[in-house]
TITOR-586484 format. One record per residue (C-alpha): residue in one letter; z, y, x. Coordinates in steps of 0.02 Angstrom, whole numbers, plus 50000, padded with zeros to 5 digits. Layout:
// TITOR-586484
@rest: A; w: Z; v: Y; u: X
...
This chain:
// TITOR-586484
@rest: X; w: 58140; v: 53324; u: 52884
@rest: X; w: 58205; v: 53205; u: 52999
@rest: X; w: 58298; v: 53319; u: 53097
@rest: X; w: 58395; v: 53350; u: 52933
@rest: X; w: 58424; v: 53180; u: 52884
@rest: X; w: 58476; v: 53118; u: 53057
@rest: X; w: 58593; v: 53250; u: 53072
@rest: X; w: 58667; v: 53232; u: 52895
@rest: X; w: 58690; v: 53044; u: 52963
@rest: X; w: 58806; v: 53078; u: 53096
@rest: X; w: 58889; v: 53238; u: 52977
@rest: X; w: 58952; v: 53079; u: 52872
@rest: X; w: 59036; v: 52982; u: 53008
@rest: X; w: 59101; v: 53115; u: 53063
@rest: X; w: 59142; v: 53233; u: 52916
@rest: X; w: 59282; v: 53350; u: 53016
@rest: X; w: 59268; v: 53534; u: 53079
@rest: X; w: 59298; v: 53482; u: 53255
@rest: X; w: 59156; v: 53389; u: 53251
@rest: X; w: 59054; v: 53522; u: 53147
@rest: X; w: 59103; v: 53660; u: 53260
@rest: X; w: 59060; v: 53563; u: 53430
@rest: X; w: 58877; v: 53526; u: 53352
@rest: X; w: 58889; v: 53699; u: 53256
@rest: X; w: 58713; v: 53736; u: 53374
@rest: X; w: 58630; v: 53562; u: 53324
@rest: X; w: 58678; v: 53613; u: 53112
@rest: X; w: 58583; v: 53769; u: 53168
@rest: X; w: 58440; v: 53714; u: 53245
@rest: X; w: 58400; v: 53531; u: 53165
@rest: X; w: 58469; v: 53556; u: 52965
@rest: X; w: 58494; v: 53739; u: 52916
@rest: X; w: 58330; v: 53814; u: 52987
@rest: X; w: 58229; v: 53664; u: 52946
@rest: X; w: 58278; v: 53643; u: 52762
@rest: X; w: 58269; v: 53830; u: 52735
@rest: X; w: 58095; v: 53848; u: 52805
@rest: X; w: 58035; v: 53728; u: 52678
@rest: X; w: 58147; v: 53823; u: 52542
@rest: X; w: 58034; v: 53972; u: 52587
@rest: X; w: 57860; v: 53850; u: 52562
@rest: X; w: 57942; v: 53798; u: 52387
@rest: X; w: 57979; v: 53966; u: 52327
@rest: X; w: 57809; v: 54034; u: 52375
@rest: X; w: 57714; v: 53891; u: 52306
@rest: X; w: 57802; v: 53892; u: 52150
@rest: X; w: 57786; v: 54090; u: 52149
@rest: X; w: 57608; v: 54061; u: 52116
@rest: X; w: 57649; v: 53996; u: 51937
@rest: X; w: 57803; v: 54107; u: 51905
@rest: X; w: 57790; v: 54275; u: 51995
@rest: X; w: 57964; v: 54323; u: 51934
@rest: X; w: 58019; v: 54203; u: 52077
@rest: X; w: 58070; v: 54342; u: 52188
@rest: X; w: 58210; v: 54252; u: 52308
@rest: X; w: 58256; v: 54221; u: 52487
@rest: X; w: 58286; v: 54049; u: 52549
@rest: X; w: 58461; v: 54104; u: 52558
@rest: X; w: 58473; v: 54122; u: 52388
@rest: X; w: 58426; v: 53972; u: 52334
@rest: X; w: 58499; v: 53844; u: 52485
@rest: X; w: 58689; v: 53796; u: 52418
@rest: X; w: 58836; v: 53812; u: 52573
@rest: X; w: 58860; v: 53662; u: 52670
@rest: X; w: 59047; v: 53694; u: 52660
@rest: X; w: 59139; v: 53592; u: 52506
@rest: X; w: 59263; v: 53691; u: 52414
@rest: X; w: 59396; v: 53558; u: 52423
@rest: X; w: 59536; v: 53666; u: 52295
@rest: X; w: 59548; v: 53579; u: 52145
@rest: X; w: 59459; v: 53411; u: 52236
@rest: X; w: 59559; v: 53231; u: 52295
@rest: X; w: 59410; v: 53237; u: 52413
@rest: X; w: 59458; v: 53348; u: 52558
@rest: X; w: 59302; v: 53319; u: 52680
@rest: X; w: 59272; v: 53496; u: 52729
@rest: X; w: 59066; v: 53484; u: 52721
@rest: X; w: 58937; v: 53403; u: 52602
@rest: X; w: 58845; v: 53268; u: 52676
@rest: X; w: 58671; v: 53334; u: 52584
@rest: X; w: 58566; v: 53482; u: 52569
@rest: X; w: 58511; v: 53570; u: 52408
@rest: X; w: 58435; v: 53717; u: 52344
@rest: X; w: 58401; v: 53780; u: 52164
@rest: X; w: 58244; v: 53888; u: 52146
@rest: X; w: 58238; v: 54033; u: 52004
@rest: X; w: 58215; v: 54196; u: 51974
@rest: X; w: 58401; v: 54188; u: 52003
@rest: X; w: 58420; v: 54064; u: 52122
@rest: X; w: 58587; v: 53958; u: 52158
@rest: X; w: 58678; v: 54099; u: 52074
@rest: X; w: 58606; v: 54102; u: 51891
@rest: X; w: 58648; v: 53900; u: 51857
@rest: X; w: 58618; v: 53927; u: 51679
@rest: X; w: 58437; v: 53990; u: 51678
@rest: X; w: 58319; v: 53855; u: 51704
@rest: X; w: 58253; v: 53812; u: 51887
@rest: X; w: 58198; v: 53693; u: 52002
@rest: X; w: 58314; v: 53576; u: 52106
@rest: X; w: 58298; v: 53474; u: 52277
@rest: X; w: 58430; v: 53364; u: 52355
@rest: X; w: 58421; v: 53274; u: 52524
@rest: X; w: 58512; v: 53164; u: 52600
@rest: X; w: 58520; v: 52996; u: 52691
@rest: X; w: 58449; v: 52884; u: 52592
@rest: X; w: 58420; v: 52968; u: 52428
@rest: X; w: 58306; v: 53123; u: 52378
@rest: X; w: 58322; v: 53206; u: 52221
@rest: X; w: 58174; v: 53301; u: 52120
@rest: X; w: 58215; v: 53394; u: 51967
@rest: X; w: 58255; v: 53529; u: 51852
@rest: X; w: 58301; v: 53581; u: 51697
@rest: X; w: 58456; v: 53679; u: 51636
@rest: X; w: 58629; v: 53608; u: 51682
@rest: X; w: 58763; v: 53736; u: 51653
@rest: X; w: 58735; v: 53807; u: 51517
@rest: X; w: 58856; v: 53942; u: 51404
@rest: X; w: 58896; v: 53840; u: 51225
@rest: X; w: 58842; v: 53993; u: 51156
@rest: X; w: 58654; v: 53977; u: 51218
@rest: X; w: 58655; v: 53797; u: 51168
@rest: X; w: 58685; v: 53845; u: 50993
@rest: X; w: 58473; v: 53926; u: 51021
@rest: X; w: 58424; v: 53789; u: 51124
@rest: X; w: 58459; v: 53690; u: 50965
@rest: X; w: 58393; v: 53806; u: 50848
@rest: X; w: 58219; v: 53831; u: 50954
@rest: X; w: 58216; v: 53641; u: 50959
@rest: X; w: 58220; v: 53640; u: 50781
@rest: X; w: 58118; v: 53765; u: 50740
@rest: X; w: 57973; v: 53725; u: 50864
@rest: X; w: 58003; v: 53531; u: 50832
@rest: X; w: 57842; v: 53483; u: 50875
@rest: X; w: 57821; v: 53571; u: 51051
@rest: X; w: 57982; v: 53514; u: 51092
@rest: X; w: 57916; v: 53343; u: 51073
@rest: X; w: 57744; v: 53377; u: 51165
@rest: X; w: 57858; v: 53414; u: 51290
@rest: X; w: 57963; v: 53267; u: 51327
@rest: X; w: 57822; v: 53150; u: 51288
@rest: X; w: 57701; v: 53243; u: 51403
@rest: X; w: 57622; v: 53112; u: 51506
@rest: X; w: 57635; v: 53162; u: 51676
@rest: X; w: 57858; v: 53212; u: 51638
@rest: X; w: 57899; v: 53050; u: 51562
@rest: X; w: 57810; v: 52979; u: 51716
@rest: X; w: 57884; v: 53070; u: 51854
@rest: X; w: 58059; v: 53094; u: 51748
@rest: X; w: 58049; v: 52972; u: 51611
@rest: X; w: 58181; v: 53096; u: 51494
@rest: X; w: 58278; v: 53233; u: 51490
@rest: X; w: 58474; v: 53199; u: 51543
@rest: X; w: 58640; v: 53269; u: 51504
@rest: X; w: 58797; v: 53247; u: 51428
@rest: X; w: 58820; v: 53231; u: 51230
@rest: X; w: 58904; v: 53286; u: 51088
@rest: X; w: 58999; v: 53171; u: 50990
@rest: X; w: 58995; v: 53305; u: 50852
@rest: X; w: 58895; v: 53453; u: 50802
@rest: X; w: 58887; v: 53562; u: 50696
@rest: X; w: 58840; v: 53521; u: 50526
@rest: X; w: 58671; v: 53607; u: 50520
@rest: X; w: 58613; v: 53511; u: 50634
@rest: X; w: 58679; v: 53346; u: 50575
@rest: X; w: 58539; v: 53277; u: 50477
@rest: X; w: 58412; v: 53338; u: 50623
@rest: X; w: 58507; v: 53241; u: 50745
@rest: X; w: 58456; v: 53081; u: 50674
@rest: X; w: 58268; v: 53144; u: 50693
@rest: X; w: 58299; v: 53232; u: 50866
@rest: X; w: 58461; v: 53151; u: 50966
@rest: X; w: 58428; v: 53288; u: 51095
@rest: X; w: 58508; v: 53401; u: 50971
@rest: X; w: 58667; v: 53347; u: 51033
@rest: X; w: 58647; v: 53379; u: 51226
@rest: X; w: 58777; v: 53505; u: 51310
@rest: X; w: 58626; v: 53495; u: 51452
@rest: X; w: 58464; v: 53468; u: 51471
@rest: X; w: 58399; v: 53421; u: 51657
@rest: X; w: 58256; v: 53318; u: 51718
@rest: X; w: 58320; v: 53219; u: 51883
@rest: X; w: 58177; v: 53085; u: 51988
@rest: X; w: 58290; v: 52981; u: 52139
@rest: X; w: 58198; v: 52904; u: 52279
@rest: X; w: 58236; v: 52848; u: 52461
@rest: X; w: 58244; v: 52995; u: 52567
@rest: X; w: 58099; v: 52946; u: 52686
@rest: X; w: 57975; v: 53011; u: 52545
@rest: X; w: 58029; v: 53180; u: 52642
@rest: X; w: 57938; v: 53132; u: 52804
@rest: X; w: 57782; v: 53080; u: 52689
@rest: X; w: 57621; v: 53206; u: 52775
@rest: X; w: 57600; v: 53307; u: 52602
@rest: X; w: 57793; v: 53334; u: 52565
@rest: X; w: 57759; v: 53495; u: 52519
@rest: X; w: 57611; v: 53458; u: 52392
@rest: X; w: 57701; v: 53322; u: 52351
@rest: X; w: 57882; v: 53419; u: 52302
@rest: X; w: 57779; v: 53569; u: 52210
@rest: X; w: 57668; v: 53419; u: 52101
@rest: X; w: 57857; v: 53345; u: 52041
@rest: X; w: 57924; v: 53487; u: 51998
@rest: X; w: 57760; v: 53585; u: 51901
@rest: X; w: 57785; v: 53430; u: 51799
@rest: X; w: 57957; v: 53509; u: 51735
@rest: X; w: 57890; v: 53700; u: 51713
@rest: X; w: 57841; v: 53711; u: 51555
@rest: X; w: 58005; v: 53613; u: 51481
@rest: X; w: 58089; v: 53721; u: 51595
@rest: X; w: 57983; v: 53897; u: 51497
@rest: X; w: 58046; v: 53830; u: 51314
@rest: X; w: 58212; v: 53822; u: 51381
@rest: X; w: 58206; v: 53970; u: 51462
@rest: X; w: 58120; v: 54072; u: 51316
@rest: X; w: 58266; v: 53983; u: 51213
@rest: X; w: 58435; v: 54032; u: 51326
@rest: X; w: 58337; v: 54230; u: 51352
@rest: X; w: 58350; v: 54252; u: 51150
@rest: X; w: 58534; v: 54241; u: 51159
């Protein structure tokens, strides 16, 4: 891991495809190969709790190119690394997964559903209303609120008017997402037991991860 981070150091001094393509060998060898090898550990420890996890570390790892169209931020390459682990990997952002971010400084541990369709939000609601009290086991659960502390996301200022009365019971009735996120300094990646370490954060997420899913697979 601290191949990748020292690398991703100098990639943000120097965040231009000359400099990319001259050290194209040294993206190879010290960041790419690295980060997806412990992709691969990931998906096959968390395979042992979800054997629909069927995916490649390629499916999950996200480009290190930016797509700069419609950004005032032209830098042509990310300065992190990331990955999404599903069933569907990077490409099914709506169904509920597991997320890792690295990068100088900061590493990210999480989860959760972040894009989702306003259609399947309308039985995430219902599920959370109608299995109340699981919900709530949930995002109390001991060992999430420790490692998470709550589920995130953007709100609704207004809902619809079913749910209007719940919301004053449940305020997560209102979320357009719902993802679990834990920051820390990005030398817990060169800790011995990373990899015990990674799977323990995000098992902590699974089975909020499960309602969710159950909820968005209804629709």
């Amino acid at each position: 891991m601290q191949s990748i981070i020292d690398y991703l150091g100098d990639l943000q001094k120097n965040n231009n495809r000359n400099w990319y393509h001259s050290n194209k060998k040294r993206y190879e060898q010290e960041c790419k190969v690295p980060f997806r090898a412990f992709v691969a550990e990931l998906i096959t420890g968390l395979q042992q709790d979800d054997p629909e996890i069927q995916i490649q570390p390629k499916d999950a790892v996200f480009r290190i190119a930016r797509d700069t169209r419609f950004s005032k931020d032209k830098t042509p390459y990310k300065t992190h690394v990331s990955a999404i682990i599903s069933k569907y990997g990077r490409k099914g952002k709506e169904h509920p997964g597991f997320y890792i971010h690295l990068e100088p400084g900061r590493l990210m541990l999480g989860g959760g559903a972040y894009f989702v369709e306003r259609s399947s939000l309308d039985y995430i609601w219902n599920k959370i209303k109608v299995e109340h009290d699981r919900f709530r086991s949930l995002v109390k659960d001991e060992d999430f609120v420790e490692k998470f502390t709550e589920i995130q996301g953007e709100r609704y200022k207004r809902i619809p008017k079913e749910y209007r009365e719940f919301v004053k019971q449940e305020p997560y009735i209102a979320n357009k997402q719902y993802f679990f996120m834990a920051e820390m300094p990005s030398e817990t990646a060169l800790r011995d037991d990373f990899l015990d370490f990674t799977l323990d954060y995000l098992r902590a997420g699974k089975p909020l991860n499960d309602f969710l899913a159950e909820a968005i697979s209804s629709s």
